[in-house]
LUMVOVEX-171902 format. One line per 3 residues: number of its first residue (from 1); their letters; for each residue x, y, z of C-alpha. Coordinates in steps of 0.25 Angstrom, whole numbers, plus 5000, padded with zeros to 4 digits. Layout:
NUM	A	X Y Z; ...
//
This chain:
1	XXX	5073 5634 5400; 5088 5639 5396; 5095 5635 5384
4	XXX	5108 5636 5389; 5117 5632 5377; 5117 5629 5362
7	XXX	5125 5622 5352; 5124 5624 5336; 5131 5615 5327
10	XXX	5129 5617 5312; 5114 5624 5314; 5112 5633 5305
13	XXX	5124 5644 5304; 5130 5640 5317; 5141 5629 5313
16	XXX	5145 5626 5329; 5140 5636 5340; 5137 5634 5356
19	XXX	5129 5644 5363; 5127 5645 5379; 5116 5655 5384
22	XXX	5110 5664 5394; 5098 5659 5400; 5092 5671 5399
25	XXX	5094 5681 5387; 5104 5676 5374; 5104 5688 5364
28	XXX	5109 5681 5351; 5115 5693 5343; 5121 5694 5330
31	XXX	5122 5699 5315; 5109 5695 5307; 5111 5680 5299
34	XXX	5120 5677 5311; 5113 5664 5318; 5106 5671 5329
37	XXX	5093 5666 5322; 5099 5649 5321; 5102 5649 5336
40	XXX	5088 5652 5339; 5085 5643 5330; 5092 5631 5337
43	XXX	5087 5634 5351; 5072 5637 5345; 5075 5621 5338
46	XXX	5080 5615 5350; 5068 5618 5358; 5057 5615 5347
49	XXX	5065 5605 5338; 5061 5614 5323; 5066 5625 5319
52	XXX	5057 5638 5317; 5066 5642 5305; 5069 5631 5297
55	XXX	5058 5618 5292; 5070 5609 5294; 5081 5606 5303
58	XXX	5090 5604 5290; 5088 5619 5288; 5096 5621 5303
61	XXX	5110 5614 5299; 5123 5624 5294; 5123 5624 5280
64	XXX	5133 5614 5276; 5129 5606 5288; 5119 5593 5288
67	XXX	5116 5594 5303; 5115 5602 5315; 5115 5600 5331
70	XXX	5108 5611 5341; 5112 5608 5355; 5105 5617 5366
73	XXX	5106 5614 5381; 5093 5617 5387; 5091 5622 5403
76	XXX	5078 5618 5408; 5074 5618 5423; 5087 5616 5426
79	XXX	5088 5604 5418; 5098 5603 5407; 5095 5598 5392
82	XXX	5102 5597 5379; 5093 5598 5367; 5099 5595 5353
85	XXX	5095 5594 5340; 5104 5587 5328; 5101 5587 5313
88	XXX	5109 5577 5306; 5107 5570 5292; 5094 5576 5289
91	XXX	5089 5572 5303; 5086 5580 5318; 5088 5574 5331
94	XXX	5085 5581 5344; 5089 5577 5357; 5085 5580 5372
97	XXX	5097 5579 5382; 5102 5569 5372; 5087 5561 5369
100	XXX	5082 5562 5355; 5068 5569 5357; 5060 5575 5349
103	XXX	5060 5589 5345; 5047 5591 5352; 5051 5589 5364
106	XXX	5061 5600 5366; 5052 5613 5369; 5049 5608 5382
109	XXX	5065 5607 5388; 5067 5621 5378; 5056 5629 5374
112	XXX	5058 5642 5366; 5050 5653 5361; 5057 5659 5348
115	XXX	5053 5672 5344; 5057 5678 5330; 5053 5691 5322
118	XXX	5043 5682 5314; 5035 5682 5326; 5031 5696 5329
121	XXX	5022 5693 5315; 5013 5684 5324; 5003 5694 5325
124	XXX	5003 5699 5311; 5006 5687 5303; 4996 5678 5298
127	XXX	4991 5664 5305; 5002 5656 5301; 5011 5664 5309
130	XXX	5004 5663 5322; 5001 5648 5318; 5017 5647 5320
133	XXX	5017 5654 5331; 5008 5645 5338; 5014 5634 5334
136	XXX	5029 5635 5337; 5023 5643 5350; 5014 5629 5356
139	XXX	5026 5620 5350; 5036 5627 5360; 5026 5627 5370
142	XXX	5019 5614 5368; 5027 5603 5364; 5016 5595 5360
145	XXX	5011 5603 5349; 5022 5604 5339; 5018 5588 5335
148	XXX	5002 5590 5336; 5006 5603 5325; 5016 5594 5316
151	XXX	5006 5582 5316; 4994 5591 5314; 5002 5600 5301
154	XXX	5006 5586 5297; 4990 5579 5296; 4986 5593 5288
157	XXX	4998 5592 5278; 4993 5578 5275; 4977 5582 5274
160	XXX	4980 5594 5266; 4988 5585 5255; 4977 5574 5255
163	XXX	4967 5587 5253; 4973 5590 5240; 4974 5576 5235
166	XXX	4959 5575 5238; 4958 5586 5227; 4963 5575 5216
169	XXX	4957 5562 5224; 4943 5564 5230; 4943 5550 5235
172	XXX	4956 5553 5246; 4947 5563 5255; 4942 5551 5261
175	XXX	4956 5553 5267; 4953 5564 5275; 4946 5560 5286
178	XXX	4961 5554 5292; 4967 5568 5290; 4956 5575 5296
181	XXX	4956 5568 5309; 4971 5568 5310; 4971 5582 5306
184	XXX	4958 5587 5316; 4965 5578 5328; 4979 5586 5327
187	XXX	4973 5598 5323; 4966 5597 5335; 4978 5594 5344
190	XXX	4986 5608 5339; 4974 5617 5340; 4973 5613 5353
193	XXX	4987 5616 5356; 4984 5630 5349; 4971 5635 5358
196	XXX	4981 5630 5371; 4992 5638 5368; 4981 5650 5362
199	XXX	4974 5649 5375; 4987 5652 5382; 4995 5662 5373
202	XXX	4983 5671 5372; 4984 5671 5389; 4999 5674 5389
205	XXX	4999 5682 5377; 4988 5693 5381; 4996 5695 5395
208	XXX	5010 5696 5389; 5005 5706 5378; 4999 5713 5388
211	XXX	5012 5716 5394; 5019 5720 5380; 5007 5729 5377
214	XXX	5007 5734 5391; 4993 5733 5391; 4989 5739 5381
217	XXX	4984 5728 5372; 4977 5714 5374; 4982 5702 5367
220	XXX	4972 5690 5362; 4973 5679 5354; 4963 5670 5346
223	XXX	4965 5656 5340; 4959 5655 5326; 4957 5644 5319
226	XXX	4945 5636 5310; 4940 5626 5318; 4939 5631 5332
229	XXX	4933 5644 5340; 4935 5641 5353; 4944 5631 5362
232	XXX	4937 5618 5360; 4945 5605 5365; 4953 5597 5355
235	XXX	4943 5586 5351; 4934 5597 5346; 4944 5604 5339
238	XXX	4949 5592 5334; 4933 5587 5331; 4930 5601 5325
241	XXX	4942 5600 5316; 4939 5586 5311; 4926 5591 5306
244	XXX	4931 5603 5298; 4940 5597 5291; 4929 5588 5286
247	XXX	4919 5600 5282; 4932 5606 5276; 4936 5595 5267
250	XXX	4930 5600 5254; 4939 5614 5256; 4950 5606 5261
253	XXX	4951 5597 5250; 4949 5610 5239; 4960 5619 5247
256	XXX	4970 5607 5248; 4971 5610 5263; 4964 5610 5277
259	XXX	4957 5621 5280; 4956 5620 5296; 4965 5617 5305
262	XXX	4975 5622 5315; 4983 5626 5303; 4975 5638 5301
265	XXX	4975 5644 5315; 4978 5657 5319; 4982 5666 5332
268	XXX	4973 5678 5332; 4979 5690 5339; 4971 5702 5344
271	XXX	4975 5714 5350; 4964 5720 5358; 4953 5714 5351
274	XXX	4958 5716 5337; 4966 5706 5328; 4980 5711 5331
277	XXX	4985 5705 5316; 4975 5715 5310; 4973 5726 5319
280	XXX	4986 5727 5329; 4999 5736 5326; 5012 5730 5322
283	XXX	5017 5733 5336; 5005 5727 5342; 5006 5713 5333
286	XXX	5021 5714 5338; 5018 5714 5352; 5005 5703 5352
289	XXX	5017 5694 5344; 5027 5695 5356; 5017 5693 5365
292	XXX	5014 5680 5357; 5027 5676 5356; 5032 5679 5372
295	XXX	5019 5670 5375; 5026 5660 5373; 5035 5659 5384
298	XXX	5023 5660 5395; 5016 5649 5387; 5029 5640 5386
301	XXX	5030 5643 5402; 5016 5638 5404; 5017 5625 5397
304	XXX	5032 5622 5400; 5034 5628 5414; 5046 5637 5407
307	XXX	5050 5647 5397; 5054 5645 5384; 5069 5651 5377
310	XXX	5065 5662 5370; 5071 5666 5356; 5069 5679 5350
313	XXX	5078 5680 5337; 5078 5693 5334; 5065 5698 5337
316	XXX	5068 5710 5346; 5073 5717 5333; 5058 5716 5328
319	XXX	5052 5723 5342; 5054 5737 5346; 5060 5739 5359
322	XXX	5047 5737 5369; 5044 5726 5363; 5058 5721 5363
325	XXX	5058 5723 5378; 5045 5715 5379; 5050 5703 5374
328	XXX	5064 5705 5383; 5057 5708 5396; 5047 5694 5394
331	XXX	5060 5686 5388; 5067 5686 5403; 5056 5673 5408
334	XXX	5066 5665 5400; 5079 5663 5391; 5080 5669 5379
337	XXX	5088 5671 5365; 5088 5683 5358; 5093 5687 5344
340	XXX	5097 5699 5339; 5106 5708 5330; 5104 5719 5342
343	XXX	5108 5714 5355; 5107 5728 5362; 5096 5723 5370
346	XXX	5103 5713 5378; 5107 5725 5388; 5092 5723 5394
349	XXX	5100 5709 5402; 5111 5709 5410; 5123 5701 5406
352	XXX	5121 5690 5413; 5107 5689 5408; 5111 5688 5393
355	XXX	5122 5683 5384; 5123 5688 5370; 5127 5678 5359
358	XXX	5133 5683 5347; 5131 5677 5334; 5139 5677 5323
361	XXX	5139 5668 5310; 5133 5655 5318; 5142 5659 5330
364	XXX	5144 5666 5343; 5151 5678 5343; 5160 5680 5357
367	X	5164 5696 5358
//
């Protein structure tokens, strides 16, 4: 898949700007505060329908401004489509080749793996950090799992507000047997998406950190959570669940929140036998986190027969130079946009294989 063009109308600092690609590398270049970041932002919203930045689409509209459009014109299998999303008057709309759809339904025609600073911190950071990580990686890659998450996050908010009103009325616990079938059955549904995606990431993972370690190391991961120990099929999950959140009542209800659950899971990393997040170098933390990252675009290929846009803003700047080439060499299955102050390394493509996009106050700069 190629994006070939984009269009920005009143989208963060870019008041009117159209953009046409290279279907291969686009170095997106400027001064710091420029835009480079918002156009990623636009193509990572056009392809997932959120934004990784911002809680709400308000927050995306030009100051002064009470709506935005995003236009992109998508090449996939030799098929053309326009995807574009408009917020108007507090509301969003987003059309496929002119057909409201929902936001869902985009990553399949474009799919995109975004890859920011943050994210070398995979590794060292603590679970919610690789909670995220799994769940905007399966929602790129699995369409279906982006509602299953929502209406699962959705069942505990309501069951963690009925916990603390059973700490002032005794008699409304009798309500918890609703919410803890609603919450055991979704739950169920997005570990099961989890030990999926787990069971292949740790496959292509371990080979491609292999390759970046030149052999030196061996990559494995582990899913941690509190219900399970091993792959089990969804009913038992979902039957196992359901019967610890009945044991765990009486410290739910004094805590004012569930205790289990896929909320709490965690990805857990070794390097050669030891837990890389306590025992690895920096260097060696760095490295697991691109191989984690770049896994993305085999597992996107398996499920969706292709290879996701890959956006890197400003992440080269945060490697040294091995690693930078690493990520370059792996990055040439597919088109890609890069941001950067420093665009020196573009000399690696010939001309006809890049196009440098200067960017300047919300605009393109035309030397």
């Amino acid at each position: 898949m190629i994006i070939q063009s984009l269009r920005l109308v009143d989208f963060r600092n870019y008041e009117s700007a159209d953009f046409t690609f290279s279907d291969q590398v686009n170095v997106i270049t400027g001064a710091n505060a420029q835009g480079k970041t918002n156009l990623l932002e636009a193509l990572f919203f056009l392809s997932r329908g959120y934004s990784h930045r911002a809680s709400s689409a308000a927050d995306l509209k030009r100051f002064d401004s009470d709506h935005f459009l995003i236009k992109g014109q998508i090449l996939k299998e030799d098929i053309g489509h326009d995807i574009t999303v408009k917020y108007a008057a507090g509301k969003r709309e987003t059309l496929l080749d002119g057909k409201k759809k929902s936001p869902s339904t985009l990553s399949p025609v474009l799919g995109v793996l975004l890859f920011e600073p943050d994210d070398l911190r995979i590794v060292k950071a603590g679970p919610d950090k690789r909670r995220r990580f799994m769940d905007e990686e399966i929602s790129g890659a699995m369409p279906g799992y982006l509602p299953v998450l929502k209406k699962y996050r959705r069942i505990l908010a309501q069951r963690n507000a009925l916990l603390k009103e059973i700490a002032y009325s005794a008699s409304m616990a009798s309500l918890l047997d609703t919410w803890d079938g609603q919450l055991a059955e979704a739950g169920a549904r997005v570990m099961t998406y989890r030990l999926s995606y787990l069971k292949q990431l740790n496959q292509v993972a371990r080979k491609l950190h292999g390759e970046l370690s030149s052999g030196a190391e061996k990559l494995a991961l582990f899913y941690q959570n509190n219900l399970i120990d091993h792959f089990v099929e969804r009913e038992a999950i979902e039957a196992v669940f359901r019967q610890r959140l009945t044991e765990g009542r009486g410290e739910d209800i004094k805590r004012g929140s569930t205790q289990y659950g896929p909320h709490v899971d965690d990805i857990v990393v070794h390097i050669d036998g030891r837990e890389a997040r306590k025992y690895a170098s920096q260097g060696q933390q760095r490295t697991a986190a691109v191989a984690l990252k770049l896994s993305q675009m085999d597992i996107y290929h398996a499920v969706n027969g292709d290879y996701p846009v890959v956006l890197l803003d400003d992440i080269l700047s945060e490697l040294d130079e091995r690693r930078q080439e690493n990520i370059l060499s792996v990055l040439d299955r597919s088109q890609s946009f890069i941001t950067c102050t420093d665009s020196s390394f573009a000399n690696r493509y010939p001309e006809e294989r890049r196009r440098i996009i200067r960017i300047q106050d919300g605009r393109e700069i035309v030397l």
